[in-house]
N, C-alpha and C positions, 0 to 999 in steps of 0.2 A: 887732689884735684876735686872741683866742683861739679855738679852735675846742672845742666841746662835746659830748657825747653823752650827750644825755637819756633817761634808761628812764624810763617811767611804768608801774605798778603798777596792775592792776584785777581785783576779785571780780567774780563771777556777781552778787551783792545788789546792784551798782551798773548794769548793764545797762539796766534800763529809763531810770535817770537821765542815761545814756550818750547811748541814744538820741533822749529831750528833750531835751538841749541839743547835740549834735554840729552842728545847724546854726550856734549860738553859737560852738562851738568854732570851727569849720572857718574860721568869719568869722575869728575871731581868729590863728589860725595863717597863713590867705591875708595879712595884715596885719602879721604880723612877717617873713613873707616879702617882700613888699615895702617892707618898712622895712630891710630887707639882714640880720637878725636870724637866721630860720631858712634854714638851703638845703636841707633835705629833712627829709619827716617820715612816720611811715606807721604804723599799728596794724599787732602781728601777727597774722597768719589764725584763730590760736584765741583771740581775746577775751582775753589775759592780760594786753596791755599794749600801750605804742606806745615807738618810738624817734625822737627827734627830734635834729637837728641845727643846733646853734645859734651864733651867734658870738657874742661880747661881749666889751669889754674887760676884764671881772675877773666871781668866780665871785659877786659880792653883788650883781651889777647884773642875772646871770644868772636867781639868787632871787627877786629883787624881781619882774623881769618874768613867772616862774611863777606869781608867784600871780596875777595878771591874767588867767589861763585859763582862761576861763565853766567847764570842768571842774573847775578847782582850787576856784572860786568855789563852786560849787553840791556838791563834796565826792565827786567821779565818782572820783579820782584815789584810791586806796589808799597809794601811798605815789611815790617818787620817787627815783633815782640820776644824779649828777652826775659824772662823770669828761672830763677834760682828755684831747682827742685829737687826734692831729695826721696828716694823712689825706696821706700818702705817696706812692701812688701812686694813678692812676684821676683822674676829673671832678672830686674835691675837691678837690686836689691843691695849686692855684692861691689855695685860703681860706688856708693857713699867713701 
């Protein structure tokens, strides 16, 4: 399996949409989490965006399972970047 790093994209106009469904989300990311999918995930501090980390074996299986994301769903998401990483040193180290 490959390793991932998800940016997500978010305006101030989606904040309230944010905040009605983050309980959706959260369910959803705790569940890819235990599906062995994501190993860590976190909004940054100023509301621009979150960064996840994800595994999968190819980048269209990685697609498919984004849009499954009560955010992506309901249109919270602004936009999205994809890039291929391979986490070298540190706690991830062992996902290669």
């Amino acid at each position: 399996m490959s390793v991932y790093a998800v940016e997500y994209t978010y305006v101030a106009e989606t904040a309230a949409a944010r905040d009605q469904h983050r309980p959706e989300h959260r369910n959803w990311l705790s569940s890819q989490v235990e599906a062995g999918k994501i190993l860590v995930s976190g909004p940054y501090p100023d509301g621009s965006g979150a960064l996840i980390i994800f595994r999968a074996e190819t980048i269209e299986e990685l697609e498919d399972l984004l849009t499954q994301d009560p955010f992506a769903i309901q249109g919270c998401i602004t936009g999205h970047q994809i890039k291929a990483w391979n986490p070298i040193i540190g706690l991830l180290k062992e996902y290669l």
